[in-house]
C-alpha angles and dihedrals in degrees: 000000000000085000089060087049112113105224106208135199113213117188117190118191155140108298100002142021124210138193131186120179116191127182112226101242124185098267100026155310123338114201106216093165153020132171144182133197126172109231126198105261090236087068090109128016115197086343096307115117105243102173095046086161100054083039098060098041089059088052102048091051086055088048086066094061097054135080119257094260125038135153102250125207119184122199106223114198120260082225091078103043136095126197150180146141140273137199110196117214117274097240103079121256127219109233098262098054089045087059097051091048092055100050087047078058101059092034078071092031114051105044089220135096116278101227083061107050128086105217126195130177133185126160116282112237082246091087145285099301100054124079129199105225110204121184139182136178111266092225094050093050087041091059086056102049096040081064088058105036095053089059089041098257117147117186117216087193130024094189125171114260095242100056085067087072093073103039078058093050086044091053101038090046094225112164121300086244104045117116119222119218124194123173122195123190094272107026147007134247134204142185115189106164088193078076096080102176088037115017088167149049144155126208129179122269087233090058093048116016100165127064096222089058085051096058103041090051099036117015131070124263118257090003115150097251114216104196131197129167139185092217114098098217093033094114119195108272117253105275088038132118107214102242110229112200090187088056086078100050104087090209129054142165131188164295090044119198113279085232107053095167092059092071094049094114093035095059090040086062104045081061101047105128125244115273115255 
């Protein structure tokens, strides 16, 4: 029955949202949906949803159109999150007492209250023994699921936007080193694995405006630049490669959306793996 699941990338922002959902299939990816809605630009504001009515009306309309069950993944902005990272000792630690570590951690880590963090941890790609802590206030990730509860919408994930970068260079197979650019109407988002401690980032448009500013201050030099964007006249840089997010799903039907690159983090997102 969990093969016939739609899983389903939903990307909320500023000007627009977008949803794909795809159905796992023996030899790919098989694309069942795809849908585009314009947004105010005052939807979020540094990340916090600010119109939860309109909001919610735009996505009860879209609930309409989906199966009862579907696998939901939220993208949850990079603006309201704080990271680091964590070694945990080298003696082993039964789970309790690594829970307890790892809360004594953040309580070091994230300058705000505990009651009123939500904390997250996952190993970090560096090896068995480093966690990536990821933390979040609890108000600010409330705001976001009471929109989607009150329509009946569950997420099964709430992952940050630009992790959805490097599920999309995963599935498309592009060079270990290649960086992946994707600018949205008020900011920008990046994924640069040669970056080990800190293979991502996001800045706002009004800080950088302009593409050749991002990758002299972010991005690594002579790597291979794999560029989307959700603006429908926003055309790849020169020595860029236009990044395709249709190009890694095996099955497709038309008609396709006019603007493939707009639906880069929402389909990112729909692939995302189960958490282990």
């Amino acid at each position: 029955m969990a093969f016939q699941t739609w899983q389903v990338g939903l990307d909320i922002q500023n000007g627009q949202l977008c949803a794909i959902a795809i159905q796992r299939r023996r030899n790919g990816w098989q694309l069942r949906h795809w849908w585009q809605h314009t947004l105010p630009q005052d939807t979020l504001r540094n990340g916090l949803v600010q119109r939860p009515e309109i909001l919610i009306s735009i996505l009860q309309r879209w609930r309409r159109l989906l199966p009862s069950r579907i696998a939901l993944r939220v993208g949850f902005p990079p603006q309201l999150v704080m990271q680091r990272q964590l070694s945990l000792p080298a003696t082993h630690l039964r789970e309790a007492a690594r829970s307890d570590y790892i809360h004594a951690a953040a309580k070091r880590f994230f300058p705000i209250e505990p009651e009123a963090l939500a904390l997250d941890f996952r190993l970090s790609d560096g090896g068995e023994n480093q966690l990536t802590l990821t933390a979040t206030r609890r108000e600010a990730l409330q705001g976001w699921l009471d929109c989607l509860q009150q329509v009946g919408l569950v997420p099964d994930v709430m992952d940050l936007t630009p992790s959805a970068l490097s599920v999309l260079a995963r599935a498309l197979t592009l060079a270990p080193d290649a960086s992946l650019v994707h600018r949205l109407s008020d900011h920008w988002l990046w994924y640069s694995p040669r970056h080990a401690e800190r293979p991502w980032g996001w800045c706002p448009l009004e800080d950088i405006p302009d593409f050749s500013v991002l990758q002299q201050r972010y991005l690594p030099p002579q790597s291979a630049v794999w560029y989307s964007s959700a603006l429908d006249d926003d055309a790849p840089p020169e020595g860029t490669t236009a990044l395709s997010p249709f190009a890694a799903l095996q099955f497709l039907q038309p008609p396709l959306p006019v603007s493939g690159g707009a639906y880069t983090i929402a389909a990112g997102l729909a692939m995302r793996p189960e958490d282990r």
